[in-house]
C-alpha positions in Angstrom: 95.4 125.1 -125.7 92.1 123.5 -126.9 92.5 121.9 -130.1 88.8 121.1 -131.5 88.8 119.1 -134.8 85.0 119.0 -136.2 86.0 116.5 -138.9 84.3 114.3 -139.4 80.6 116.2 -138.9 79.5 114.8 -135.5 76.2 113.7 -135.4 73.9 113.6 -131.9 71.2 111.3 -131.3 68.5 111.8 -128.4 65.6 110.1 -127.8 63.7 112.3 -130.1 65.9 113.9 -131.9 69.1 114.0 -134.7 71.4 117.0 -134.2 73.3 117.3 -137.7 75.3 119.3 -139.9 73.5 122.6 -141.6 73.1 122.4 -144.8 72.1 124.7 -148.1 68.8 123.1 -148.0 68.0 124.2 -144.8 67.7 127.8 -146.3 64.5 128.1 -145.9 63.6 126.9 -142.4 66.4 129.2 -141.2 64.8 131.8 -142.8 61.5 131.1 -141.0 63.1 130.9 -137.8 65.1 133.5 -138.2 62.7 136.2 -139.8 60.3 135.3 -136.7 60.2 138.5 -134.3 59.0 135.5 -132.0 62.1 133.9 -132.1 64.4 136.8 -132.5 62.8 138.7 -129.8 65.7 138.2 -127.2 68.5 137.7 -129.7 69.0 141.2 -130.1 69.3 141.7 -133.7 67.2 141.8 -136.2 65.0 139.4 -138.1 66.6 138.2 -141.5 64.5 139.3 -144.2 65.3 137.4 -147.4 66.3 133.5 -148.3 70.2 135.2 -149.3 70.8 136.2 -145.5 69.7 133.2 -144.5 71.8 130.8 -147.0 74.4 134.0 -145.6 73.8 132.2 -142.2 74.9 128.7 -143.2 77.9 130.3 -144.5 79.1 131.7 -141.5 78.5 128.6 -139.6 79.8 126.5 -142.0 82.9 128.5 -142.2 83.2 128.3 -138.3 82.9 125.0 -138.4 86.0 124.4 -141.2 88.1 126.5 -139.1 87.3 125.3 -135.8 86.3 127.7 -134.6 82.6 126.9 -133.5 80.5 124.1 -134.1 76.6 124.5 -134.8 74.2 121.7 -135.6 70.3 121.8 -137.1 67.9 120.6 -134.5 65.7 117.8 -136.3 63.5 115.4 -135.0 64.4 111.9 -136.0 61.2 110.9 -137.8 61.7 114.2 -140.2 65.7 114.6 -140.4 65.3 116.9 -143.3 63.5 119.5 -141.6 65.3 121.6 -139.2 63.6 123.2 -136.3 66.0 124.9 -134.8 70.0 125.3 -134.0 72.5 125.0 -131.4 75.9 124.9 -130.7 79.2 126.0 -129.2 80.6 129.4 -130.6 82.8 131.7 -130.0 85.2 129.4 -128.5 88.0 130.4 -125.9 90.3 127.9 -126.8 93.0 129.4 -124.1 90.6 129.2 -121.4 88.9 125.8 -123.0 85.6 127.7 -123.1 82.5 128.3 -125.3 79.5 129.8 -125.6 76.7 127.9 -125.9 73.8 129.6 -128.3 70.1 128.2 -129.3 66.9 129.1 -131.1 63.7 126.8 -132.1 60.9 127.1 -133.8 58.1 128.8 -131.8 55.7 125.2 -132.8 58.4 123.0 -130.8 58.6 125.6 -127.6 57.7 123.7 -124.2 57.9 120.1 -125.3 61.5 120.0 -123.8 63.0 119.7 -127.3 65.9 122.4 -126.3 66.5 121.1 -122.9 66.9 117.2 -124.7 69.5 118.9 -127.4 70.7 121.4 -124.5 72.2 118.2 -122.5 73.7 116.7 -125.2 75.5 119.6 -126.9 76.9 120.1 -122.9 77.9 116.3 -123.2 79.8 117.2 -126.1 81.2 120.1 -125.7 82.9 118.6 -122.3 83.7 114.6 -123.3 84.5 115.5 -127.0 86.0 119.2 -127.2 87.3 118.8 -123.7 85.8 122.5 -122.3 86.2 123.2 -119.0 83.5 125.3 -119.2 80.7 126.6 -120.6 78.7 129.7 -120.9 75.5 131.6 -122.1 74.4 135.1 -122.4 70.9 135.9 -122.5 68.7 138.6 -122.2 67.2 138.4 -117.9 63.2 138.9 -119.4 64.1 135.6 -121.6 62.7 133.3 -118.5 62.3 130.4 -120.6 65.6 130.6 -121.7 66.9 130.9 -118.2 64.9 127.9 -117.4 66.7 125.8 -119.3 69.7 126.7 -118.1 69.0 126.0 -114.5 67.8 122.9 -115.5 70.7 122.0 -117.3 73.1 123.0 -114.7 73.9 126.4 -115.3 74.6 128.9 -112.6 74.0 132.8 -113.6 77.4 133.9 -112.5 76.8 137.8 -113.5 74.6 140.4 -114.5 75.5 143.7 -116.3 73.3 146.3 -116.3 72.8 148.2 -119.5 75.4 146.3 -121.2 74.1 146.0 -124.9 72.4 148.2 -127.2 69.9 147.5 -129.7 67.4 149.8 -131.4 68.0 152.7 -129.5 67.9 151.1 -126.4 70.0 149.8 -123.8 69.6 146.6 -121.9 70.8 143.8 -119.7 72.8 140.7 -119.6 72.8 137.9 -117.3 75.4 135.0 -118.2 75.3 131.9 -116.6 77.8 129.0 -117.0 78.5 125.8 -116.0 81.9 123.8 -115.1 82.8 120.6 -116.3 82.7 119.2 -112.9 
């Protein structure tokens, strides 16, 4: 079975950017991020509305993160490391089937530069030199096409689509997941 071990905090470099460890003082660009109906428009839930469910946020990461149980780093760029713009990481991991899903948001300012694609490829490094995965996977709403994008451009396959899987506001919608193999 998959044994992660996220001690100590591991630290990504790109050519742009430094994926790191959340921290209490990001409290208030997750709040941004987070409270934007921009951002949050295909995450199905909805936007945090005070600084508490944010800090709430780094919590539940955080607490992932000591039990191994997902690891989730602050998007930065490396010429402001203090300011996040954004997260990703591998959650909800499947240690018996060394697998994980892969989740992301950034900051609406940083959209189409290829920030997420440059952290994307990384956190796939990771996830399959360092945790060992086998594989990978992400769900995402089908109208998200820009997050579908980067998918297929970082390997992924969509490997299935459920109709009417989720419900959200009264509504039901789809799911496409795509995945990708260590290969």
């Amino acid at each position: 079975m998959l044994q992660p071990n996220f001690y100590p905090f591991p630290q990504i470099e790109t050519e742009r950017l430094l994926l790191r460890k959340l921290k209490n003082e990001d409290a208030d660009e997750i709040f941004n991020l987070r409270s934007d109906e921009n951002v949050m428009k295909y995450i199905g839930k909805d936007p945090i509305t005070s600084i508490n469910e944010a800090m709430d946020f780094i919590q539940l990461v955080n607490n992932s993160l000591s039990t191994n149980f997902g690891i989730t780093w602050a998007i930065t760029l490396k010429e402001n490391p203090g300011k996040l713009i954004g997260t990703i990481g591998h959650w909800r991991l499947m240690k018996e089937h060394y697998r994980a899903e892969v989740g992301y948001m950034l900051s609406p300012q940083f959209w189409k530069k290829g920030i997420m694609k440059e952290a994307l490829i990384k956190v796939i490094d990771y996830g399959f030199n360092e945790m060992k995965l086998h594989s990978i996977e992400a769900h995402i709403n089908p109208e998200n096409a820009a997050s579908a994008g980067i998918l297929e451009a970082t390997g992924f396959v969509r490997e299935a689509y459920f109709k009417e899987d989720f419900f959200y506001k009264g509504e039901f919608s789809d799911t496409a997941i795509y995945s990708r193999l260590n290969t």
